[in-house]
C-alpha positions in Angstrom: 53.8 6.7 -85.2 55.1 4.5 -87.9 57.8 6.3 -90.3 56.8 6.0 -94.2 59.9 7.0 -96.4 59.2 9.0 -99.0 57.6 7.6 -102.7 60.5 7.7 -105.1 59.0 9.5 -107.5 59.7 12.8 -105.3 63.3 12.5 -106.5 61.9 13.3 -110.2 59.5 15.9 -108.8 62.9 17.5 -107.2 64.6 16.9 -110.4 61.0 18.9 -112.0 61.6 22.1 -109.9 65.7 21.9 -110.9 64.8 21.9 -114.6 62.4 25.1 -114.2 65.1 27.0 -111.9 68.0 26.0 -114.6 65.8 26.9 -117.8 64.5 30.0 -116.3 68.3 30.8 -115.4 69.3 30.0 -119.2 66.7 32.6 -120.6 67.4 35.0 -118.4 70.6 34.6 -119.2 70.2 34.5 -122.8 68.1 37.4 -123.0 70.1 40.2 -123.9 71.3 38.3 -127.5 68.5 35.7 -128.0 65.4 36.5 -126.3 62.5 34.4 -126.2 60.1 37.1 -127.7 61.5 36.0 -131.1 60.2 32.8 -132.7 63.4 31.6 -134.3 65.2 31.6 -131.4 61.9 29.5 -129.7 63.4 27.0 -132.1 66.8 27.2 -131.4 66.1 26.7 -127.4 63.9 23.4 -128.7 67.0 21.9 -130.9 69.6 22.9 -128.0 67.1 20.8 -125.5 66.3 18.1 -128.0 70.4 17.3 -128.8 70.9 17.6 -125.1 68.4 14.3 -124.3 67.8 12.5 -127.3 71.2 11.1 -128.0 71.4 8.8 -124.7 68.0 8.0 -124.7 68.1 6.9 -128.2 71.0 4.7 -127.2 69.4 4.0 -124.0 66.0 2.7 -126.4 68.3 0.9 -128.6 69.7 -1.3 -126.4 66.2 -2.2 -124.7 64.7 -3.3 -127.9 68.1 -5.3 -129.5 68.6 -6.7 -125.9 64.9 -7.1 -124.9 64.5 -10.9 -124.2 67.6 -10.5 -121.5 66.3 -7.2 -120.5 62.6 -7.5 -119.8 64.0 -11.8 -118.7 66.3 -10.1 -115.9 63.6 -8.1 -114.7 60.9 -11.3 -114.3 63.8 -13.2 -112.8 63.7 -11.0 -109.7 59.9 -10.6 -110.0 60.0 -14.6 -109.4 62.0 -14.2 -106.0 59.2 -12.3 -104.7 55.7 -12.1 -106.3 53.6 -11.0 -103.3 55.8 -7.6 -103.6 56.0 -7.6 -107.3 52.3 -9.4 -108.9 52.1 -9.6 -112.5 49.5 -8.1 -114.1 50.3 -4.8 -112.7 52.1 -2.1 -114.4 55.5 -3.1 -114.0 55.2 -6.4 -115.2 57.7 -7.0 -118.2 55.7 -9.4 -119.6 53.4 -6.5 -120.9 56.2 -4.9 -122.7 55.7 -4.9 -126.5 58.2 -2.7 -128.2 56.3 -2.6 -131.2 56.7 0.0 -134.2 54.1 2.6 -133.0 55.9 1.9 -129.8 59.1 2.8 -130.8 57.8 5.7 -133.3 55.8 7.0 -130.2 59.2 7.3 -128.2 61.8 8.6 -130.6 59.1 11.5 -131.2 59.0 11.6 -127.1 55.2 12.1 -127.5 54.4 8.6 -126.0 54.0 10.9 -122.9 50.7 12.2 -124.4 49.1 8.9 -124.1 47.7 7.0 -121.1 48.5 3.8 -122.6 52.4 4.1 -123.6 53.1 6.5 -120.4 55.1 3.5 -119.4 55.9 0.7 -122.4 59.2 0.4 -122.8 60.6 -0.5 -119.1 62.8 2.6 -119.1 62.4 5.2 -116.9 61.5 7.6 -119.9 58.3 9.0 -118.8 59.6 11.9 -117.2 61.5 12.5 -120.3 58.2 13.1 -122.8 57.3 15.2 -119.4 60.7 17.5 -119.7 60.2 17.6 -123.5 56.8 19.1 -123.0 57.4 21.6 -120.6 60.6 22.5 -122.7 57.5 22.7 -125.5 55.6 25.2 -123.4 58.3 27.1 -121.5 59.0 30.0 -124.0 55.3 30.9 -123.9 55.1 30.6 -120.1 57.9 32.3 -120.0 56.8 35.2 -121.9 53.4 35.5 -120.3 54.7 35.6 -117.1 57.6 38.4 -117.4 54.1 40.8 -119.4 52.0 39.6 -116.8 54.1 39.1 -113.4 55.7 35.8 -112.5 53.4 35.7 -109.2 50.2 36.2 -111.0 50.8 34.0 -113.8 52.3 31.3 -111.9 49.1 31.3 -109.6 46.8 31.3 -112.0 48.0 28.8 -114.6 49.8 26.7 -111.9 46.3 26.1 -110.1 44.4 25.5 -113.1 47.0 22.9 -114.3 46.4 21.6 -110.8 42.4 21.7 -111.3 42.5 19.9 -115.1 44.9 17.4 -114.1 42.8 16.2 -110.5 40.0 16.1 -113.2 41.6 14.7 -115.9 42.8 11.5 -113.5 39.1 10.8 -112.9 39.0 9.8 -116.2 42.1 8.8 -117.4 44.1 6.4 -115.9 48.1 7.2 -116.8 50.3 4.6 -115.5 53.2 7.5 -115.1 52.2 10.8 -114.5 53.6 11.9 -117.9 51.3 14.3 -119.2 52.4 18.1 -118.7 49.3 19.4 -116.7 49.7 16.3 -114.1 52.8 18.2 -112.8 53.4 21.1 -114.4 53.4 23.4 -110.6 57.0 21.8 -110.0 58.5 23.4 -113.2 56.6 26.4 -112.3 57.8 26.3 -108.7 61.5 25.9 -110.1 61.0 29.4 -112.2 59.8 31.4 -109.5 62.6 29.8 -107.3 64.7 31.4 -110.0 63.1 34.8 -109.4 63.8 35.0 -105.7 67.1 35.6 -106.0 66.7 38.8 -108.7 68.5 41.9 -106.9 65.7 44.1 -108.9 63.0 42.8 -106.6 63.0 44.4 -103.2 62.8 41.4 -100.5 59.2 42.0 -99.7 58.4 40.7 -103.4 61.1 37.9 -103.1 59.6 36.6 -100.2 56.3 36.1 -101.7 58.0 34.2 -105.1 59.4 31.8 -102.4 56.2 31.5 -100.9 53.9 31.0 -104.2 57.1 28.1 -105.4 56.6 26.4 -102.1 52.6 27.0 -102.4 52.1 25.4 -105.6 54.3 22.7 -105.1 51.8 21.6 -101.5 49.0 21.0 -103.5 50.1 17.4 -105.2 47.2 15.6 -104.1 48.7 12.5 -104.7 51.3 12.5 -101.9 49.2 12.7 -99.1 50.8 13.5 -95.5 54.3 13.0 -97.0 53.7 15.7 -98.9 55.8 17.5 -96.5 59.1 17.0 -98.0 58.5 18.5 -101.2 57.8 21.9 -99.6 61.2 21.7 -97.3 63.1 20.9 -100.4 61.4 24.4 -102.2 63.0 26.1 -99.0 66.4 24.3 -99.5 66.6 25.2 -103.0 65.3 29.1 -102.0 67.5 29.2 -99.1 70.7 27.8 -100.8 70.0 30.3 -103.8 69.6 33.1 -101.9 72.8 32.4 -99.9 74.5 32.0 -103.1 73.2 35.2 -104.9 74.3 37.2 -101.3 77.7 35.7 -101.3 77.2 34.1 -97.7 77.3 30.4 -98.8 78.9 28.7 -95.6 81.8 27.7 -95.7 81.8 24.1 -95.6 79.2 24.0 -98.6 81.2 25.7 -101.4 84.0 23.5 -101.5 81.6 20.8 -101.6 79.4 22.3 -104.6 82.9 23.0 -106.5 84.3 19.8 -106.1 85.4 17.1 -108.5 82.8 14.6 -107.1 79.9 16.7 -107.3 80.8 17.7 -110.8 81.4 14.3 -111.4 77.8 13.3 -110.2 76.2 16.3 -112.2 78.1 15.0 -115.6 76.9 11.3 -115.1 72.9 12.1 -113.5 71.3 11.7 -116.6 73.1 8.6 -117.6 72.6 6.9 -114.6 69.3 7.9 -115.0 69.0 5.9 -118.1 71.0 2.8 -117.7 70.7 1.7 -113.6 67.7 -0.4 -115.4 69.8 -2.8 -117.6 72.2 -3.7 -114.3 69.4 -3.7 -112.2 67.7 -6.7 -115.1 71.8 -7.9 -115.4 71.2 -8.7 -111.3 68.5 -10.8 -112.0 69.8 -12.5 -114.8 73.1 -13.3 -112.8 70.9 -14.4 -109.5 68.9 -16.9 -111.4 72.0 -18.7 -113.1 74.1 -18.9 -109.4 71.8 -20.3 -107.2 74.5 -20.2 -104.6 73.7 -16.2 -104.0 70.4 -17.0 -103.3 71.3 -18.8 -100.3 73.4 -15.6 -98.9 71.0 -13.4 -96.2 68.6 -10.7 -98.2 70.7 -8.0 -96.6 74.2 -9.4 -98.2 72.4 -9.8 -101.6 70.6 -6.1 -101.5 74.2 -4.5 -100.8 75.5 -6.8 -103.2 73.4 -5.5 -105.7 73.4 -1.9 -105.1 77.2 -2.1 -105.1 77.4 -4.1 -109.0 74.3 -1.3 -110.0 75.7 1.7 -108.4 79.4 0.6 -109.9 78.3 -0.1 -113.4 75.7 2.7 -113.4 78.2 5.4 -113.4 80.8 4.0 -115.3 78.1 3.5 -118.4 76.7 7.3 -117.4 80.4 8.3 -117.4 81.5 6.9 -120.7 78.4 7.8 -122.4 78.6 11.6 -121.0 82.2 11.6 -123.0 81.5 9.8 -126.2 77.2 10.4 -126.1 76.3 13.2 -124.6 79.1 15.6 -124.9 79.9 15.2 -129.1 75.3 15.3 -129.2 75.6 18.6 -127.7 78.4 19.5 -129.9 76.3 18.2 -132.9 73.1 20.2 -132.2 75.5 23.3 -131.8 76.3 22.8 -135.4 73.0 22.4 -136.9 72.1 25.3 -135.0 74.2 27.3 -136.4 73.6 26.4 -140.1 69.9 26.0 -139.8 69.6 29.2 -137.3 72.6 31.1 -137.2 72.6 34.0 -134.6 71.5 37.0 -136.2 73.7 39.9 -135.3 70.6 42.3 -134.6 68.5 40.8 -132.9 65.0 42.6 -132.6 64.3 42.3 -128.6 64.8 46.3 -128.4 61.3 46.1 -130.1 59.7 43.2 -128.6 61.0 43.5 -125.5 58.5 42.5 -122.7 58.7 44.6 -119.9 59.3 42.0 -116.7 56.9 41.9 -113.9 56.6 39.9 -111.1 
């Protein structure tokens, strides 16, 4: 039996279930002096998310569009070295890139996600980006309905019919990224429920089944065929490691691991890399076509070549924009938080507050 690696886009899905776990984590959290049964602070948790990911992207978009000849250029340099792999025509031909102004307007808005045809226009990997920003969009709702209504039940039932619309929906529209929220909105569900296993208020009968619905919903992605298999084993992981966690019996070779400088440093830089691998990745191409003495080297030294000037650059740009981007955004959306939305000092969740269920 031949061995099929897993599509890439498995590592967003992953990525998906980590941003459901985390924002279930930060309103549960958050509950006691800003709970989402209050419509202000709905709008606070949207300005915190929106100053956390628009001010690299926005950088990120800048530079595509001023630097958009060498940019898209680098990336039909290396489409030239092997065209059977990489046709034109397709969707990731740079040639079909047009940052035009509803373009642009369409992605500092991050609603170019909502539409088939700019799902994927700009040659960034953005489209899971309009994706977060609509679950972010949708999560204080969900939220809410499933603490009155039970996480389980909730999860099933607007999990599968997310599931149902978007196998319909694909019929009949062609998205060339799966950016629209119902097309994967089970992983972020997944990731809440993953959240709620590891609640010492549930007794481990009812934990047990949240495990099981997360890695339920998240076995339905039609899309993925017999590899589907990984996604479900990465649910477990993210259960098992949790629960570990919560029961304080973490091993010990994995804590110092988790705690350690490089795995902070990789959480800091993530999103940056994220965003700006692309431009080394065109930079490769660019630099290939103008020493024609590389392309004489074996594929293999070129590839690890490659990965190495990517890899290297990646994370010093993610690194350098995580100190003078990311970090004084965040700081900035604090600030207009505050003076648009300041914390009340009585909050009213004593009279909203939804009784949880699972």
């Amino acid at each position: 039996m031949a061995f099929h690696s897993p599509p890439p886009k498995m590592a967003v899905d992953l990525f998906m279930m980590i941003s459901g776990y985390l924002m279930a984590a930060n309103a549960f959290a958050r509950n006691s002096f800003e709970p989402l049964t209050s419509t202000r602070n709905w709008f606070r948790f949207w300005l915190r998310r929106f100053f956390r990911l628009a001010p690299a992207y926005y950088l990120s978009l800048a530079i595509a569009i001023v630097t958009s000849s060498y940019f898209l250029g680098g990336y039909q340099e290396l489409q030239k070295l092997n065209p059977a792999k990489w046709p034109s025509g397709g969707i990731y031909d740079p040639v079909k890139i047009e940052y035009s102004l509803e373009n642009v307007i369409l992605h500092l808005s991050f609603l170019f996600g909502l539409f088939p045809s700019f799902s994927f226009s700009t040659f960034l990997p953005d489209w899971s980006l309009s994706l977060e920003m609509q679950f972010y969009f949708v999560f204080p709702a969900l939220w809410i309905l499933m603490s009155k209504f039970g996480f389980i039940r909730t999860a099933l039932f607007i999990g599968l019919a997310a599931i149902i619309i978007g196998f319909g929906l694909s019929e009949f529209v062609h998205y060339s990224e799966p950016s629209f929220i119902l097309l994967k909105l089970q992983y972020f569900i997944a990731g809440i429920l993953i959240f709620r296993t590891l609640s010492h208020s549930y007794n481990d009968r009812i934990r047990l089944a949240l495990g099981a619905c997360a890695v339920f919903l998240v076995s339905l992605d039609y899309r993925y065929g017999s590899q589907l298999v990984v996604l479900p084993l990465l649910a477990l992981s993210m259960i098992i490691l949790g629960w570990c966690e919560a029961e304080n019996r973490m091993p010990l070779w994995i804590r110092p691991l988790l705690n350690s400088r490089l795995t902070r440093f990789a959480s800091d830089t993530s999103y940056g890399v994220y965003l700006f691998h692309g431009f080394f990745i065109s930079a490769s191409g660019l630099i290939l076509s103008s020493q024609p003495e590389l392309l004489a080297l074996p594929a293999y030294l070129r590839v690890a070549l490659m990965f190495l000037f990517v890899s290297t650059c990646a994370y010093m740009t993610a690194y350098a924009v995580f100190r003078w981007v990311e970090l004084p955004g965040i700081s900035f959306g604090k600030s207009v938080i505050q003076r648009t939305l300041p914390t009340k000092t009585k909050q009213a969740s004593s009279a909203l507050a939804v009784p949880e269920r699972t």
